[in-house]
Structures are given as C-alpha cells and as structure tokens.
MIVO-312857 format. One line per field, with one value per residue (C-alpha): x, y, z; residue number from 0. Coordinates in nm, 4 decimals. Layout:
x: [X, ...];
y: [Y, ...];
z: [Z, ...];
k: [NUM, ...];
//
This chain:
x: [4.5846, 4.3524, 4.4879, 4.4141, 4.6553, 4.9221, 4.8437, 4.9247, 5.2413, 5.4137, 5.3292, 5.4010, 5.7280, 5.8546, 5.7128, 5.9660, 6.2543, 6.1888, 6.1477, 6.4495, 6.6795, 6.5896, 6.7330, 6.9163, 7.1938, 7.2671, 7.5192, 7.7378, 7.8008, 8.1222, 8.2381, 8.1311, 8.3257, 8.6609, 8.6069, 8.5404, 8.7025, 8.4224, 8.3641, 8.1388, 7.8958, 7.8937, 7.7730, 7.4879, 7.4250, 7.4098, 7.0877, 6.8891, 6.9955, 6.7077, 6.5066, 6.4813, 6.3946, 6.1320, 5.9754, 5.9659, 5.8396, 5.5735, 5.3151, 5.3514, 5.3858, 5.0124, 4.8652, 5.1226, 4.9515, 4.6252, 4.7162, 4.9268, 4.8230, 4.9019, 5.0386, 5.2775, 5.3779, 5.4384, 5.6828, 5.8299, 5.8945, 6.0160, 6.2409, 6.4353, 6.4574, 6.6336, 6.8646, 7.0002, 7.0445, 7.2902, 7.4644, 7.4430, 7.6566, 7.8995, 7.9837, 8.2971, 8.2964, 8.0506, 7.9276, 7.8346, 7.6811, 7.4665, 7.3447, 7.2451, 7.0549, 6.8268, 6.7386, 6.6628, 6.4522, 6.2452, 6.1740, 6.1009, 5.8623, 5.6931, 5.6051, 5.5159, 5.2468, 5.0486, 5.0674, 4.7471, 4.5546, 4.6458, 4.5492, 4.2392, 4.1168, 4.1517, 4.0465, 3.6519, 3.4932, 3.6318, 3.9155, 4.0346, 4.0918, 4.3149, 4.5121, 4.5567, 4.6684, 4.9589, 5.1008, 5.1461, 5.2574, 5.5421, 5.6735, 5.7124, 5.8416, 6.1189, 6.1819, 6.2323, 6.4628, 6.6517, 6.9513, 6.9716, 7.0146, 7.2304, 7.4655, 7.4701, 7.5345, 7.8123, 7.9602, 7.9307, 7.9193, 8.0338, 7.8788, 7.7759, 7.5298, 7.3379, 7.2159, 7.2506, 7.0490, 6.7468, 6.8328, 6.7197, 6.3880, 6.3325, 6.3914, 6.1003, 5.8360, 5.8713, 5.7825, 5.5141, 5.4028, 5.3693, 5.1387, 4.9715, 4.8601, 4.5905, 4.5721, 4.3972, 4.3565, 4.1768, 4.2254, 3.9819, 4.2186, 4.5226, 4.7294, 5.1200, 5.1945, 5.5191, 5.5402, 5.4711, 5.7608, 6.0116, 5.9465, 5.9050, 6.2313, 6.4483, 6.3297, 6.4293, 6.7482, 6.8764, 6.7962, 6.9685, 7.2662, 7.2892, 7.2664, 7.4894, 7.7920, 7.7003, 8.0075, 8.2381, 8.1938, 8.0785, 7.7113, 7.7437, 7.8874, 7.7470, 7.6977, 7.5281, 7.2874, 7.2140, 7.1158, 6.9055, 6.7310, 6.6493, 6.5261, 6.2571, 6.1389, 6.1192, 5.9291, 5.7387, 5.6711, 5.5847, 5.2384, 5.1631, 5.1583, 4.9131, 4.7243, 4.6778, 4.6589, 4.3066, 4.4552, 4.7505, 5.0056, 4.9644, 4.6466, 4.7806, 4.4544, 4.4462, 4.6682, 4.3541, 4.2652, 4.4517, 4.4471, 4.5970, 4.8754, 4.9346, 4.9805, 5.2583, 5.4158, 5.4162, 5.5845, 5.8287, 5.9633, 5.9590, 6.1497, 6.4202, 6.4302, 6.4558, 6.5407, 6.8105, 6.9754, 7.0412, 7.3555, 7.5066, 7.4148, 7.5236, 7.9099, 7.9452, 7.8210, 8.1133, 8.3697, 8.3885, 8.3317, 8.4216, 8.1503, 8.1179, 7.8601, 7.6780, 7.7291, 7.5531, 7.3080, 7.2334, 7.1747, 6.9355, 6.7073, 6.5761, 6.4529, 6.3130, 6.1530, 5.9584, 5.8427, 5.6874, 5.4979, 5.4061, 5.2731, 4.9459, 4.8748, 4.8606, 4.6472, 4.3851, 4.3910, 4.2545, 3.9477, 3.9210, 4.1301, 4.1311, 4.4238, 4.5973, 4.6248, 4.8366, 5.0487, 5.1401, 5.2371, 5.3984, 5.5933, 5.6720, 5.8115, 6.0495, 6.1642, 6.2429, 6.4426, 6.6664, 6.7321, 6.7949, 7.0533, 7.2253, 7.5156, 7.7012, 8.0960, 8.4017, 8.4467, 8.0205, 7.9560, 7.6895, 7.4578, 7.4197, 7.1981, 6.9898, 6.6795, 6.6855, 6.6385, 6.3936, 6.1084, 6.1917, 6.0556, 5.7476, 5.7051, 5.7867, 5.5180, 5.2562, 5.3270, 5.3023, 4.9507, 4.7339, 4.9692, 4.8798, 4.4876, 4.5332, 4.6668, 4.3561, 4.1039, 4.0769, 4.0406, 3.7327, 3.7578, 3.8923, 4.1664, 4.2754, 4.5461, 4.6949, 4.6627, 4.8521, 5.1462, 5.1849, 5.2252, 5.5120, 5.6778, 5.6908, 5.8287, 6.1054, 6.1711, 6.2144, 6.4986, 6.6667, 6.6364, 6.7359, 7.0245, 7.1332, 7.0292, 7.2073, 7.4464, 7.5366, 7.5422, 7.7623, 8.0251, 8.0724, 8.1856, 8.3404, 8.5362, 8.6269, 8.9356, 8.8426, 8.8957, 8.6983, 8.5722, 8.5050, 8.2587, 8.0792, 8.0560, 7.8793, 7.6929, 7.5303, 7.4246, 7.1911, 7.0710, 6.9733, 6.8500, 6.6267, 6.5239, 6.3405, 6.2186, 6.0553, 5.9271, 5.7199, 5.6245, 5.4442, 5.2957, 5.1798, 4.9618, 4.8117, 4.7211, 4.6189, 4.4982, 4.1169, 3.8225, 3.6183, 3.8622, 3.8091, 3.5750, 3.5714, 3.5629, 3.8805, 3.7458, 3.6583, 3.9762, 4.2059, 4.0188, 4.0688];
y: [7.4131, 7.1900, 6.9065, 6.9646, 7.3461, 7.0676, 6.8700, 7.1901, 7.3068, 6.9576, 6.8847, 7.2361, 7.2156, 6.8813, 7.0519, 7.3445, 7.1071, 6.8992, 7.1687, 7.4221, 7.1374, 7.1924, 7.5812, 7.5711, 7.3636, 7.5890, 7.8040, 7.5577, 7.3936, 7.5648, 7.4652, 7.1386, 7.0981, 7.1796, 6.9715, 6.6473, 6.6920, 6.6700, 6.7302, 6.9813, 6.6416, 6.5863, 6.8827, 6.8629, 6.5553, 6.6855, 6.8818, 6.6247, 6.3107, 6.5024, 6.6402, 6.2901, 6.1188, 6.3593, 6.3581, 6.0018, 5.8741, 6.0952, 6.0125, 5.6426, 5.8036, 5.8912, 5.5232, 5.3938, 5.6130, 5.4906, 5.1653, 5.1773, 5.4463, 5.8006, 5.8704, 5.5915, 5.6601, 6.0261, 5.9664, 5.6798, 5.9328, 6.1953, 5.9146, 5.8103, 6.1882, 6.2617, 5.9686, 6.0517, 6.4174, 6.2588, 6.0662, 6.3579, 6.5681, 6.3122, 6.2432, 6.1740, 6.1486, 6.3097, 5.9762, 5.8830, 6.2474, 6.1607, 5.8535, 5.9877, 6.2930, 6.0814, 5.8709, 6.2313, 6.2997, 5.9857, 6.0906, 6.3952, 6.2882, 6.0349, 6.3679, 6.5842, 6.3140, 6.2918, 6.6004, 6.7634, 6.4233, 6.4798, 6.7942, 6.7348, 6.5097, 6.7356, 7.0692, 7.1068, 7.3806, 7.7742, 7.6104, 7.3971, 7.7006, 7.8724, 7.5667, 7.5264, 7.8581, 7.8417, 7.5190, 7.7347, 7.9995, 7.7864, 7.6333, 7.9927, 8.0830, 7.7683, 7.8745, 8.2455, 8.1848, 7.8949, 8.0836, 8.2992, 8.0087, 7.7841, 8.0631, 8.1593, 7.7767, 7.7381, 8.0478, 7.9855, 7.7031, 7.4261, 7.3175, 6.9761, 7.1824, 7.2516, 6.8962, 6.8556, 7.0872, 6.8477, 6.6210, 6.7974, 6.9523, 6.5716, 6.4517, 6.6847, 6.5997, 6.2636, 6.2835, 6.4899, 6.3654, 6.0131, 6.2086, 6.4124, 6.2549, 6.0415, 5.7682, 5.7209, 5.4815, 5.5048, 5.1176, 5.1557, 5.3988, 5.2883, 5.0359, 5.1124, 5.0818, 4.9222, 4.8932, 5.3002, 5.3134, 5.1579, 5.2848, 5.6473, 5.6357, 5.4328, 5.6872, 6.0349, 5.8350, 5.7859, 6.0912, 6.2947, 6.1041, 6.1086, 6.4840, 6.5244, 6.2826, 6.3869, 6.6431, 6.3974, 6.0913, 6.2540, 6.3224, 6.0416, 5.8056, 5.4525, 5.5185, 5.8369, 5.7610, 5.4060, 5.6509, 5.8601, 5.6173, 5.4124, 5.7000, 5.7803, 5.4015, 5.3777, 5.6903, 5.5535, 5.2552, 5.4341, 5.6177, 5.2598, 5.1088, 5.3907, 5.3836, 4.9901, 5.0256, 5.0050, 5.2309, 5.4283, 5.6597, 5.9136, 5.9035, 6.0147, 6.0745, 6.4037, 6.5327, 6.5337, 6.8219, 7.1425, 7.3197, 7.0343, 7.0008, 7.3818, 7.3388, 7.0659, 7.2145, 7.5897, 7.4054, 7.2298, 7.5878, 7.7802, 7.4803, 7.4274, 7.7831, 7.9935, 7.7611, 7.5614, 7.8586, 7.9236, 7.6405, 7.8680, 8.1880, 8.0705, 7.9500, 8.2665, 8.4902, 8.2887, 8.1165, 8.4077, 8.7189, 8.6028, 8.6484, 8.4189, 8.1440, 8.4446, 8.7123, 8.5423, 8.3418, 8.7855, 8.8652, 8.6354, 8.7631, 9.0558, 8.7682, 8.5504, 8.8285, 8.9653, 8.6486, 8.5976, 8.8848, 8.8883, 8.5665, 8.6655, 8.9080, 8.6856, 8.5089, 8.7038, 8.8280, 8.4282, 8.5163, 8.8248, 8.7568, 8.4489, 8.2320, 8.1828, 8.5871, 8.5415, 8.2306, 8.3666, 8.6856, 8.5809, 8.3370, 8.6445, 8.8560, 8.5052, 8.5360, 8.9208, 8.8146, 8.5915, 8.8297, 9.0975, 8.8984, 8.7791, 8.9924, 8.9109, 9.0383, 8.9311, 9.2699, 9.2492, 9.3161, 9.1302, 9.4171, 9.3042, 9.0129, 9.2708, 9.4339, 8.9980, 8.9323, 9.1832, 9.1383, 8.7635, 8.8082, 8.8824, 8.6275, 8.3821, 8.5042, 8.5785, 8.2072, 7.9807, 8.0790, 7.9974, 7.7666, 7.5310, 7.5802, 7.5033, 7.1805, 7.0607, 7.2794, 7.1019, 6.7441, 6.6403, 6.6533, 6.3027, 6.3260, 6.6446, 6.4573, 6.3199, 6.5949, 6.7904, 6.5267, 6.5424, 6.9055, 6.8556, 6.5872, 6.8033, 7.0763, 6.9029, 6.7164, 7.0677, 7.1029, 6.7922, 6.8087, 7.1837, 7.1455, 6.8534, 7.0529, 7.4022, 7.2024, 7.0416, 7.3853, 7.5553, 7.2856, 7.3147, 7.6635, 7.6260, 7.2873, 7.3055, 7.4960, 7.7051, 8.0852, 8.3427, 8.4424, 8.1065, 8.0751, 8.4333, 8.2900, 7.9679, 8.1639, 8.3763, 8.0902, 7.8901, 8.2407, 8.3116, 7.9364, 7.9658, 8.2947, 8.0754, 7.8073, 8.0697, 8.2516, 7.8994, 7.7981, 8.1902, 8.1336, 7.7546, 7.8909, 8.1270, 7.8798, 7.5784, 7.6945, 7.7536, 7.8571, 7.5978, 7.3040, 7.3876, 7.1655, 7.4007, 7.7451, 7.9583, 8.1999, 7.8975, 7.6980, 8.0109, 8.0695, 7.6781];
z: [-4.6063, -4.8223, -4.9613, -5.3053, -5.2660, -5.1318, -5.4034, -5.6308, -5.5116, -5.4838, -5.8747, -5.9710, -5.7653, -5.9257, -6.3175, -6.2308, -6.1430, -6.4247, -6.7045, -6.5320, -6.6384, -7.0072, -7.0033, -6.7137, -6.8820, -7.1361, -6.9466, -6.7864, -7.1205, -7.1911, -6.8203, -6.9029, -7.2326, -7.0299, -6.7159, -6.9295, -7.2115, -7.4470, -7.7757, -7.9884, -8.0359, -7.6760, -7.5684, -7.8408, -7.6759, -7.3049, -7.4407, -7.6903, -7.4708, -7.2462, -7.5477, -7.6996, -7.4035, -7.2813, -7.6265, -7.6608, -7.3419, -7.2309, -7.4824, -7.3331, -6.9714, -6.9281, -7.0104, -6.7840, -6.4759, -6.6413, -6.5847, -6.2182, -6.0501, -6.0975, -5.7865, -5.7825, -6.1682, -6.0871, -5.7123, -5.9514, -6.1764, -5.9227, -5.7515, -6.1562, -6.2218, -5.8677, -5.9037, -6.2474, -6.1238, -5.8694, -6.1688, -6.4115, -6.1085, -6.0581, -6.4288, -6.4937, -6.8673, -7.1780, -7.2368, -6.8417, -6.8408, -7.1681, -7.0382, -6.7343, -6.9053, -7.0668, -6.7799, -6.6520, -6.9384, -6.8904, -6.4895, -6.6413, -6.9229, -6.6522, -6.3966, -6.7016, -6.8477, -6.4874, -6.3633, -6.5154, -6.4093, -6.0823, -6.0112, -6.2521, -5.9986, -5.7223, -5.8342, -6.0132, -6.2003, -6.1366, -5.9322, -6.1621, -6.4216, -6.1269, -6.0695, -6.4456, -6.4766, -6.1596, -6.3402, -6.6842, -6.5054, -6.3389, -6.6559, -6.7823, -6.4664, -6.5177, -6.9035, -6.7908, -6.4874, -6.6499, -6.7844, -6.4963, -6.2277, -6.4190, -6.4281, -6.0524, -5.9883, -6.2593, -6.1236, -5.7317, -5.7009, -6.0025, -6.2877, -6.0776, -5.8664, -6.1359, -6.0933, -5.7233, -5.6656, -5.7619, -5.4889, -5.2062, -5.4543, -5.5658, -5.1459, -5.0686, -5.3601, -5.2444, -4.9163, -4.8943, -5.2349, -5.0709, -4.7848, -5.0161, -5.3425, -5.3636, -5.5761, -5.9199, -6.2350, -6.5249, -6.6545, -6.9408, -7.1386, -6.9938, -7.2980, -7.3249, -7.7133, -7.7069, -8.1028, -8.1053, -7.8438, -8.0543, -8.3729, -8.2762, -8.0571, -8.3306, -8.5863, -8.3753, -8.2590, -8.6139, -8.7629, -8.4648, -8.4516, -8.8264, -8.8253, -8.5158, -8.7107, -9.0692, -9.0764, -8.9156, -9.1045, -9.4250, -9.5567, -9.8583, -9.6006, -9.5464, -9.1602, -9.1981, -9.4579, -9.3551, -9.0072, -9.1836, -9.4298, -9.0845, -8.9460, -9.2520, -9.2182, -8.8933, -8.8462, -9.1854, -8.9904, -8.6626, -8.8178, -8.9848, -8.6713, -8.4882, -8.7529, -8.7032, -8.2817, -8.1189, -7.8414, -7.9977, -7.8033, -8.1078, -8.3254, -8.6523, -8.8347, -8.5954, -8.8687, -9.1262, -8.9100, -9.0369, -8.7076, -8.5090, -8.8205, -8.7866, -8.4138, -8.3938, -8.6920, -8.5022, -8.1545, -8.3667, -8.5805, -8.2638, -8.1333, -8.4062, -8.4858, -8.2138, -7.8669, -8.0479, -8.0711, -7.7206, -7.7587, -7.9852, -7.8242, -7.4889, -7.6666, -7.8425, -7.5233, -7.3167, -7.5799, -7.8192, -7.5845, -7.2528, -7.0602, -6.7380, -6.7035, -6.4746, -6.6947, -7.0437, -6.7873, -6.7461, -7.1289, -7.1619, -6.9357, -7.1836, -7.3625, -7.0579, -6.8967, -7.2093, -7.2836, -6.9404, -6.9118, -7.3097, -7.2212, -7.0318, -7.2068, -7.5553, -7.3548, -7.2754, -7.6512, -7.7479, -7.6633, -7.9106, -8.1767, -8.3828, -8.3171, -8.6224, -8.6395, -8.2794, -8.3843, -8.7274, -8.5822, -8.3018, -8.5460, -8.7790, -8.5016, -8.4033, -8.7650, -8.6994, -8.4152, -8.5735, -8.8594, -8.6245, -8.4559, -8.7999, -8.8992, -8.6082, -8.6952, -8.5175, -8.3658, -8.2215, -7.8932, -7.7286, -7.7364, -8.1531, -7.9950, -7.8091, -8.0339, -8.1160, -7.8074, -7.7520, -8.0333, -7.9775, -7.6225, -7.7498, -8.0027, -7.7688, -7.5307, -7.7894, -7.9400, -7.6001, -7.4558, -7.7987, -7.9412, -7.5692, -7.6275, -7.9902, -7.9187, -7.6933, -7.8298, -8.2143, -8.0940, -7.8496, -7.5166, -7.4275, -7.6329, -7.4846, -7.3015, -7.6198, -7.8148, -7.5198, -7.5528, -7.8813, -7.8983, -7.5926, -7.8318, -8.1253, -7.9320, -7.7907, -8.0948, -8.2556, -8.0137, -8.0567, -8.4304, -8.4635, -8.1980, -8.4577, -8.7840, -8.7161, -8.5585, -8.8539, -9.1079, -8.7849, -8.8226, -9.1967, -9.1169, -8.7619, -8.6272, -8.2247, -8.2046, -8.4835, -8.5170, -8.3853, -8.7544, -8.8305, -8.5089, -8.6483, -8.9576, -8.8858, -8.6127, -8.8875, -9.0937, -8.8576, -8.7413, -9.1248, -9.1393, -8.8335, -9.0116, -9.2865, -9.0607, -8.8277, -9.1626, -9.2727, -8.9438, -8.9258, -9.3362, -9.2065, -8.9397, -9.1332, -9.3714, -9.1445, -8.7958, -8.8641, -8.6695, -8.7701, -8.6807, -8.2766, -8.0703, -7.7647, -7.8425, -7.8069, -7.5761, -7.3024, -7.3623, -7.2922, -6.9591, -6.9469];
k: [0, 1, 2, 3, 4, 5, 6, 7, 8, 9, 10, 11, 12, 13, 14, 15, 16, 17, 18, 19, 20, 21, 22, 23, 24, 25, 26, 27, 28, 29, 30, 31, 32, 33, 34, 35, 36, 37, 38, 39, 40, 41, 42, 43, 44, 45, 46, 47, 48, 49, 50, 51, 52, 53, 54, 55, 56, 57, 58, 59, 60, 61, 62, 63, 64, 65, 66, 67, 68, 69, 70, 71, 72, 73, 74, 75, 76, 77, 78, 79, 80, 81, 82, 83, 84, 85, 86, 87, 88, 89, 90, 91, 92, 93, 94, 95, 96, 97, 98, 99, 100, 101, 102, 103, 104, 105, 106, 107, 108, 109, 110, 111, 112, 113, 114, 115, 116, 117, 118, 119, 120, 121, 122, 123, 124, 125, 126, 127, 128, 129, 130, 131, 132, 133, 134, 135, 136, 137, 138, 139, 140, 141, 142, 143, 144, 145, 146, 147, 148, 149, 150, 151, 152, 153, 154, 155, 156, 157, 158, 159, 160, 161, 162, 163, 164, 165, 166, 167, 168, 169, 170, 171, 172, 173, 174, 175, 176, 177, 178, 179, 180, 181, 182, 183, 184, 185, 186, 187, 188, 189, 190, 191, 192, 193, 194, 195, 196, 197, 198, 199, 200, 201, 202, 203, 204, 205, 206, 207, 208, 209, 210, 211, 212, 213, 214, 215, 216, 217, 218, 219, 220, 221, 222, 223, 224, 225, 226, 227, 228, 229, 230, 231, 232, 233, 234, 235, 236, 237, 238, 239, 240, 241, 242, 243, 244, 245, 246, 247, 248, 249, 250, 251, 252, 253, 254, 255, 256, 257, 258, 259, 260, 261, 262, 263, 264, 265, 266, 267, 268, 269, 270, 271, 272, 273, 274, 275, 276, 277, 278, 279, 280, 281, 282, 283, 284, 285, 286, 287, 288, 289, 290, 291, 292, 293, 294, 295, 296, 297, 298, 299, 300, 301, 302, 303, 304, 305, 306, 307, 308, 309, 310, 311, 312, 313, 314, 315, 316, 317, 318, 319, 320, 321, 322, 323, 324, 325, 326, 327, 328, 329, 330, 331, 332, 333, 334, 335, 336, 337, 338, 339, 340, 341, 342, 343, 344, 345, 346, 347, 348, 349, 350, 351, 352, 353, 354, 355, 356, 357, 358, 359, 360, 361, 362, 363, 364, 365, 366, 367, 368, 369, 370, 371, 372, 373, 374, 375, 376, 377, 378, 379, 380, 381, 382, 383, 384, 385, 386, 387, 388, 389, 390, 391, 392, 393, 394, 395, 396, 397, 398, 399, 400, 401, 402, 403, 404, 405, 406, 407, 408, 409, 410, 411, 412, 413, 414, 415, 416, 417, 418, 419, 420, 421, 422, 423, 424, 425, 426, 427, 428, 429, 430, 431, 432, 433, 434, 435, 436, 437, 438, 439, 440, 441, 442, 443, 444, 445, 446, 447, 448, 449, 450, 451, 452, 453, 454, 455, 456, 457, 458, 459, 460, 461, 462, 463];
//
C-alpha cells in the first residue's frame, strides 16, 4: 500500500477517536453521576471541559504545526490525547475527570488542526477530493456511531472503557504514525497568538461557568455577574486584539462578509440547539424511563443513521441548489424536530422523541455537507484553513454554551433529586427554547448566506 493510503487511514483513525469522544460520552453520564458522586454541574462539565478546550485550542493548533512540524505536532497531539484518556478512566472524582477531559480536548484540538495539512501534502488533484471525502465521511461515521458504542461499553464493560479504549487506538496511531508521516512546516504562516489565546479562552471560560453556577449562586449575584461581565470584555477584548495582530488566529473582519457570518452563526444554532440536547435526552431516556446505557445508546440511532445517509445526498444537492436554500431548510426541519419532541408528559414513552428524531436526522444531514463548504468557500483560498477552524470553534462553542444555557432554564424547573414531573417539565422548556434558536439560525441563513459572497464556486468546493 502507498504511503500516502497509510497516511489516510492513520489520520482518519486518530479523527474518529478524537471526535467519538464528543458523543460517545453522552450515555455513560448517568453511570458516571453514581460512581463519583457528582453533581448535575459536573456532568455538564464532563462534556464542555472537552467542548471548551477543543474550541479554544485548535485555531492556535495549526500555526503551531506551521511552525514545528506537522508530523511531530499531530503524534504530540495523539500521545496528550491517549494519556488523558488513561486519566479520564481512572478518575476518581468529577473534578480529576474534568481536568482530564480538557487535556483530552486539547490532544484532540492539536490532531483535528493538522490533519487536512497532512493529507493535503500527500494526496494532489482527483485524489485529493477522494481522500477529502473518506475523512468527512469518518467524522460522520464517529457522530453516527457515538451513542451506540458508548452504550455497549457502559453496559459490558464499565463506564472507564469508554476511555480505555483509546489507549490501545492512540498505541497504534503512534507507531505507525512515526513510520508513516512525513514531515512538513510552513514557517512563513506559522505565529502562535498568545494574546488571542488568552482572551478567547478567559472569555468562553467565564461565560460557561457563569451560566453553569447562575442557578446555584443566584443570577444578581456578585460571582455570577462579575463571570459574565468578564466574559463580555474579555471576548470584547479578544476581536480588539485580532483586529490589531499582523498574523491573527481568527481574522475578525471575515465577519464583514455575510456568508461567512451566516456560516458560524448556522454551526453555533445547530450546536446549542439541537446537540446540547442529547445531555438531556440521554438523562431522561435512562434517569426518567429506565432504559440502560445500551438501550438509549439504541434510540438514538434513528437519528444517527438518518443523518449519515441524508448527509451525501445534501451534498451532492450543493452543486444545484443554492446554499442558503439547503442550510435554511435544513435549519427549519431542526426546529421541527425540537417542537416535535416538546410535549413530553410524565406518563411519555420514549417513542414521543421518535418523529423528533426522525425529521431531525435529516436536518442534521442536510445542514453538515454545505454548512463545511460554506465555511472555506467565502474566504480565498489561503485562508481556507482558518476559516475551517473557526467554523469547528463556533460549533463546539454552541455546545458548551447551549449545554450551559438550557442547562441553566432546566434547573429553574428541575434540581437533582427532583420529581419525575419536574424533570418533564424543565425537559420541555429547553426543547421549546432550542425550538427558537433553531428557528433564527434557519431565518439568518436565509438572510446572510449569499451567492455572491463565495470565492470558489459551490459546485467545485462540494466536490472539494
């Protein structure tokens, strides 16, 4: 086998580990919660201590393999995310787990950033569409699965397996990574932006851990709005500072372009609205009705499975129907979802969730494929790369954030230990919120994702 196939399957093998542990999680919360003791908060955590990292650090990941080397940024990468696997398995408290989830995210955010750049140096022309096409075929692959394999772990074998399971995964990337991959730089747009780094990390920090305590220490509290205050400046201060950077992690002017705004503001809805519900989903599916860790991993797949094969197909539709008509629509039928899914009463079977899941399958699917060639194909070329981790930011900033957000509406209907109406209660309420935030991220790309904002035609950059 050529090197550059080896090349393929050892990045797209260390992108499935990496992005599995975003989903894969979900299921073995409640198992979690009762083997450490943790709180509501803590198990928000377990999620956007991962989220939060991720988002943060991969915009500064890519100059960093600029700078070293990509090879050795993405095994040092492989070698931080295998590690804190270990330590996320043999947690012993919520807080040791947290910590070690974001030092997961950041081994994470380090493979994610230099994984197109390797295999963009290996694979030219026609090829180079194929390979680009297994790699977004495997994260949907990992998104689809997720639910399903954290629950057979869980289930089988312990919640802690869910984790060590990387090691042996992350063992194997190494090695033949270290044969395989060949090493490149780019020095002349490597540049980390510490400044960037700071600001834009202090800023999501606050405002999620302001959201997450609001309920508990009290909205008009000193704590919680010093939090969110420092989370407005520091974000304030965050676009001040790229806008004053020769080299910047995030070129903010790319929001004078409507199309771009309309992109990041589509991944962060679908984000906050519809995947930070699968927390909830998942505790209602095993706290409320029982269902094991196997069994809910099981009633997600309806959802999973649509959206994989919807994907392709949206697709191939880029090329004949404008864009904007696929994100708002797919962002419409996410909205239908969530309303179809609110009204959830205490004597609901899970089967309520169902025609939810089902149209939310295919807005899912029919949102991913355009929503990626959106992101690259309204800024030139050479800022492709940026443009593709700023869209990864803003989705997983969605997640964080919403986890936080409903999180925080949830809790002023339903405190841990609550009652069983409670839980349907505040259930309903984020389901009718996400409704809404579905509803403007579909009316916003309407409105701002337009033809004439994309540098490479939509046709080309969906074969891309």
């Amino acid at each position: 086998m050529d090197r550059k196939w080896r090349t393929l399957i050892i990045v797209c093998v260390a992108i499935f580990m990496l992005l599995l542990d975003i989903t894969v999680v979900n299921v073995a919360l409640p198992k979690i919660q009762r083997d450490l003791h943790a709180s509501f908060t803590d198990l928000q955590w377990v999620v956007d201590a991962y989220s939060l990292l991720l988002a943060t650090v991969v915009l500064n990941a890519g100059s960093l393999g600029d700078m070293l080397g990509r090879k050795r940024v993405f095994l040092t990468g492989v070698v931080l995310f295998t590690l804190a696997s270990a330590l996320c398995g043999a947690a012993t408290s919520p807080l040791f787990l947290n910590l070690a989830r974001g030092a997961q995210g950041i081994g994470g955010a380090i493979m994610f950033a230099v994984s197109l750049a390797l295999l963009s140096q290996e694979f030219h022309g026609r090829e180079r569409g194929t390979a680009f096409g297994i790699w977004g075929a495997v994260i949907g692959l990992a998104v689809a699965i997720g639910p399903l394999v954290g629950g057979v772990l869980t289930e089988y074998a312990g919640w802690r397996w869910i984790f060590f399971v990387n090691l042996p995964i992350g063992a194997a990337c190494l090695f033949f990574g270290s044969r395989t991959l060949v090493e490149s730089r780019d020095p002349e747009h490597g540049g980390l932006d510490i400044p960037g780094q700071v600001t834009l990390s202090a800023g999501l920090f606050a405002l999620v851990l302001g959201l997450l305590r609001g309920n508990d220490w009290g909205w008009s509290s000193g704590r919680v709005v010093g939090l969110l205050v420092g989370a407005v400046v520091s974000l304030v201060v965050f676009g001040l500072v790229e806008l004053r950077q020769e080299r910047p992690m995030f070129d903010v002017r790319l929001f004078g372009v409507p199309a771009f705004a309309g992109a990041q503001i589509v991944a962060f809805t679908i984000s906050s609205a519809m995947f930070a519900q699968f927390l909830y989903l998942t505790l209602y599916l095993q706290n409320i009705l029982g269902y094991s860790p196997l069994q809910a991993g099981l009633r997600f797949l309806p959802l999973s499975l649509i959206s994989f094969f919807a994907a392709p197909l949206s697709g191939r539709l880029a090329g004949r129907i404008p864009i904007r008509v696929l994100l708002g629509t797919g962002m419409l039928l996410v909205a239908l979802a969530l309303y179809l899914m609110y009204g959830v009463k205490v004597s609901s079977g899970w089967t309520t969730l169902l025609a939810g899941f089902l149209v939310g399958g295919v807005g899912i699917g029919m949102v991913n494929p355009p929503l990626a060639t959106t992101a690259v194909s309204v800024v030139p070329p050479q800022r492709a790369g940026m443009a593709a981790g700023a869209n990864n930011t803003f989705r997983q900033v969605g997640i964080a954030t919403g986890i936080a957000g409903l999180g925080a509406i949830f809790q002023s209907a339903y405190h841990f230990g609550g009652t069983r109406a409670e839980f349907v209660h505040g259930l309903n309420n984020i389901l009718l919120v996400g409704t809404f935030v579905a509803l403007a991220g579909a009316v916003l790309a309407f409105a701002l994702v337009r033809d004439q904002d994309f540098v490479v035609s939509a046709p080309a950059a969906a074969q891309a």
